[in-house]
C-alpha positions as a LaTeX table, in Angstrom:
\begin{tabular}{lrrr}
\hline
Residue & $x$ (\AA) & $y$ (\AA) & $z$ (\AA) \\
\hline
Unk1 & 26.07 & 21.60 & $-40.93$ \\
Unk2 & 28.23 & 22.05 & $-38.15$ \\
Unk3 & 30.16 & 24.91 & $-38.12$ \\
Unk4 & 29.55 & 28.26 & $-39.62$ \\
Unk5 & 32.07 & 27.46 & $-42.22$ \\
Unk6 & 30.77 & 24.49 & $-43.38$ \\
Unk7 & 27.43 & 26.50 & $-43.37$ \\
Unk8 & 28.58 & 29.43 & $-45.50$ \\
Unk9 & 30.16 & 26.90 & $-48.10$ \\
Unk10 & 26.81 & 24.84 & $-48.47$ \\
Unk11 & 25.00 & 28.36 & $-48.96$ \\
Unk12 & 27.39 & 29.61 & $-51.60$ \\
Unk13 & 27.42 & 26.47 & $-53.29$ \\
Unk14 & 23.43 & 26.25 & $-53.26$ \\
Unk15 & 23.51 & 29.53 & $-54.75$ \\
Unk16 & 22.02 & 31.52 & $-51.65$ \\
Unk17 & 25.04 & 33.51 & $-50.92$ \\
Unk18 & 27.52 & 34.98 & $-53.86$ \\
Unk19 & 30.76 & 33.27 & $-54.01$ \\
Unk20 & 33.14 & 36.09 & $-53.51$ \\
Unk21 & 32.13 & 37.26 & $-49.91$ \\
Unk22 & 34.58 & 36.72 & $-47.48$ \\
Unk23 & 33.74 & 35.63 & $-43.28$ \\
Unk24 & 34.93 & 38.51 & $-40.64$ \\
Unk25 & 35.40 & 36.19 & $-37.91$ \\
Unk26 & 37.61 & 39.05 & $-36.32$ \\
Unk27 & 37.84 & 42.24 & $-35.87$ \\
Unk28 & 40.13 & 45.00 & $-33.78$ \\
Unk29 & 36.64 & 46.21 & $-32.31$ \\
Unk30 & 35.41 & 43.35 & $-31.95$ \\
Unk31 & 31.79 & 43.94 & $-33.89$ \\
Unk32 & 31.22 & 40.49 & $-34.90$ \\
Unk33 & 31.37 & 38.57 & $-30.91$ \\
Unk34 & 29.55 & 41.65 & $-30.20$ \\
Unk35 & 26.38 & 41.18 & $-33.34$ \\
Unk36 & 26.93 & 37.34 & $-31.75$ \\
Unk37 & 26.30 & 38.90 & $-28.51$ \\
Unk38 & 23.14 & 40.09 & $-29.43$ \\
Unk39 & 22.10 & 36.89 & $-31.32$ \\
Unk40 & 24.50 & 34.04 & $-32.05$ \\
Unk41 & 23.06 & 33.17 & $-35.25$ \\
Unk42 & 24.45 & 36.28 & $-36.56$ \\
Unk43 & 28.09 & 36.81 & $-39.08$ \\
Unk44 & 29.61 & 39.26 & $-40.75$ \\
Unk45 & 30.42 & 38.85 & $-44.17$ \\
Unk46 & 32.90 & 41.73 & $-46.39$ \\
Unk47 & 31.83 & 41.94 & $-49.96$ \\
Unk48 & 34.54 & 43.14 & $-52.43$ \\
Unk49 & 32.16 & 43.97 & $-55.03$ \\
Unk50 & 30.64 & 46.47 & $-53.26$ \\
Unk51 & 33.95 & 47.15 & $-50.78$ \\
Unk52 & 30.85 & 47.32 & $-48.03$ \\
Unk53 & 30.42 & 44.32 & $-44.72$ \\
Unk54 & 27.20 & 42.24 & $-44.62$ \\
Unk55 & 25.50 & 41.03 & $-41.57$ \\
Unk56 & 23.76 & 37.64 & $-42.33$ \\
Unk57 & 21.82 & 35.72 & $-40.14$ \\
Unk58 & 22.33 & 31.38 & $-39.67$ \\
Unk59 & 19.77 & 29.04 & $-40.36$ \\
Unk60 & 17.95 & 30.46 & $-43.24$ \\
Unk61 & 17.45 & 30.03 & $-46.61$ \\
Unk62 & 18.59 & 33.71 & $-47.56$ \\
Unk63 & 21.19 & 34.35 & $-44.80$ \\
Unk64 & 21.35 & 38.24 & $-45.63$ \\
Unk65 & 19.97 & 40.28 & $-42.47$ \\
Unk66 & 21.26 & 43.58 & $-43.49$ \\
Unk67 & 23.55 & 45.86 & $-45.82$ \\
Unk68 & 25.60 & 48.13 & $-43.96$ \\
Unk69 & 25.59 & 51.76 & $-45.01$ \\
Unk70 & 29.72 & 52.06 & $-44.49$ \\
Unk71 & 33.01 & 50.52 & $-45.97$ \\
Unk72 & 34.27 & 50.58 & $-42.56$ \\
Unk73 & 33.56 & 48.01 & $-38.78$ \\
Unk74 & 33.18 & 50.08 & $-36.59$ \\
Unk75 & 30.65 & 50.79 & $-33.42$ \\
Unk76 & 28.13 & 52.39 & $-35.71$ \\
Unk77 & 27.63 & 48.73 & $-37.36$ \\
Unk78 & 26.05 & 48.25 & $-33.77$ \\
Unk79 & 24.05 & 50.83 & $-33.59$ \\
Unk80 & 22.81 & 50.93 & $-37.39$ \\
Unk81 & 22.05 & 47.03 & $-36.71$ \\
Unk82 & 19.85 & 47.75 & $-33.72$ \\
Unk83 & 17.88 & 50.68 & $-35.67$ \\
Unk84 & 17.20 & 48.18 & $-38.33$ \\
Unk85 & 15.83 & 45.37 & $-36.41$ \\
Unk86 & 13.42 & 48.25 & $-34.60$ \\
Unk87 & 12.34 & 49.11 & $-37.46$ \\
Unk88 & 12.03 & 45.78 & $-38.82$ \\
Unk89 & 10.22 & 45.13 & $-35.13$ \\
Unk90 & 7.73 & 48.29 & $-35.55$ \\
Unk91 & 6.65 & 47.08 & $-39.20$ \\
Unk92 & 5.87 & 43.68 & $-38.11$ \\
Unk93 & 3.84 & 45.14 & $-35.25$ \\
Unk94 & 2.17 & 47.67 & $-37.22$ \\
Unk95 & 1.29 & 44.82 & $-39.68$ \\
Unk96 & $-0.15$ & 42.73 & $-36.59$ \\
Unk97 & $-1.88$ & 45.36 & $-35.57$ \\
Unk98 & $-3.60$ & 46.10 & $-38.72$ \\
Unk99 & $-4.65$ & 42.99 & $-38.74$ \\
Unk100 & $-6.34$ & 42.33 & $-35.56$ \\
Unk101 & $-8.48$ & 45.65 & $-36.19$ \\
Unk102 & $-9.34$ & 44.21 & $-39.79$ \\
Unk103 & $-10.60$ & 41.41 & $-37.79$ \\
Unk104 & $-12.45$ & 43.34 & $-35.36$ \\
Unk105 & $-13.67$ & 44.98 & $-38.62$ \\
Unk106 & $-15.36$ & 41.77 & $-40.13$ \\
Unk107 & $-16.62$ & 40.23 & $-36.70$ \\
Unk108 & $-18.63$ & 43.43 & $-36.37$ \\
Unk109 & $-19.76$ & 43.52 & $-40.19$ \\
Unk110 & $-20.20$ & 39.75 & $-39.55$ \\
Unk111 & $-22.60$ & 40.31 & $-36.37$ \\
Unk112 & $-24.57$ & 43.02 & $-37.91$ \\
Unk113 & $-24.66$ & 41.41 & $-41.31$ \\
Unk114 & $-26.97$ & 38.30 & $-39.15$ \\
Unk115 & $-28.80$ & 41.12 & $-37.45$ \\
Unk116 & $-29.54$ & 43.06 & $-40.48$ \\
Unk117 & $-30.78$ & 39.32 & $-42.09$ \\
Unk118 & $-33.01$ & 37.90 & $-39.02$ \\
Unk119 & $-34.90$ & 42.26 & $-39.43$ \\
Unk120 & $-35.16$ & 41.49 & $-43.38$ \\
Unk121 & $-36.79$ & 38.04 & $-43.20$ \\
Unk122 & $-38.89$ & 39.25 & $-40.41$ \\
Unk123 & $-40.23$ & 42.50 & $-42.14$ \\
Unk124 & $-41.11$ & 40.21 & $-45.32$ \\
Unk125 & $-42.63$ & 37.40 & $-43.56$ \\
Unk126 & $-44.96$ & 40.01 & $-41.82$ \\
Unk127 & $-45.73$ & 42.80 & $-44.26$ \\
Unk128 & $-48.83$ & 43.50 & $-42.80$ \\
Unk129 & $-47.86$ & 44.10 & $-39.29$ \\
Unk130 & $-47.51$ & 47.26 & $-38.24$ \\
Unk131 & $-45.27$ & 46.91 & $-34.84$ \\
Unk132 & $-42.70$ & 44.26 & $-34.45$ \\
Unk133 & $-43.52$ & 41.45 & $-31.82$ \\
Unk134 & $-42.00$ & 40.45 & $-28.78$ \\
Unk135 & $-40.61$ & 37.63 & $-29.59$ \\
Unk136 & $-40.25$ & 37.84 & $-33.21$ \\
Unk137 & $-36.04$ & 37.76 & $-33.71$ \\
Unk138 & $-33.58$ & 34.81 & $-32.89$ \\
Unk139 & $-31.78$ & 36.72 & $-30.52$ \\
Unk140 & $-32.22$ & 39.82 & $-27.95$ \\
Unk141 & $-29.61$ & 42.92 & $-29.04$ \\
Unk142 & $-28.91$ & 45.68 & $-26.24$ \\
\hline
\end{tabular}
């Protein structure tokens, strides 16, 4: 696939993209070289359907980025692009970051898990022991 055209016909007739939507390759404001600006494997697609523009993104196997809340191109497209992709940024993050402190979460159940195990098969290999000796665990916890 060389050019964006040839691209957009392959996705339409792989049946990733609908048929009717139509390229904006230019514009009086100039919104798609400035979305390109921002990343070059963004377009802008107009879909009479919904008489709404599309932003779609190259090189992936469902091209559609984002819906644009307006019939019109205009320098809110920009802005309402930019919101998206923060928010889009702050999920992702807010995902990673959940999962790091799930994995904090299990090393710590993991550690004291082995602790709790190396007290249990001391206390029932030594029933009749009142105090614990000195050297009676695998390892030394501060």
């Amino acid at each position: 696939m060389n050019t964006l055209q040839d691209e957009i016909i392959y996705q339409k007739n792989a049946g990733r993209m609908k048929r009717n939507l139509i390229l904006v390759d230019s514009h009086t404001l100039d919104i798609p070289q400035k979305l390109q600006a921002i990343d070059p494997a963004l377009f802008v697609m107009y879909n009479p359907a919904t008489d709404k523009y599309e932003i779609h993104r190259r090189g992936m196997r469902n091209t559609l980025e984002f819906n644009l809340p307006y019939k019109e191109l205009d320098n809110r497209t920009i802005t309402a692009f930019n919101n998206a992709m923060d928010e889009k940024f702050l999920e992702k993050m807010e995902a990673e970051n959940e999962k790091l402190k799930a994995d904090r979460n299990n090393a710590v159940k993991d550690e004291t898990d082995c602790k709790l195990s190396d007290i249990h098969t001391y206390c029932k290999r030594h029933v009749d022991k009142e105090y614990v000796d000195k050297g009676a665990f695998k390892e030394r916890w501060v």
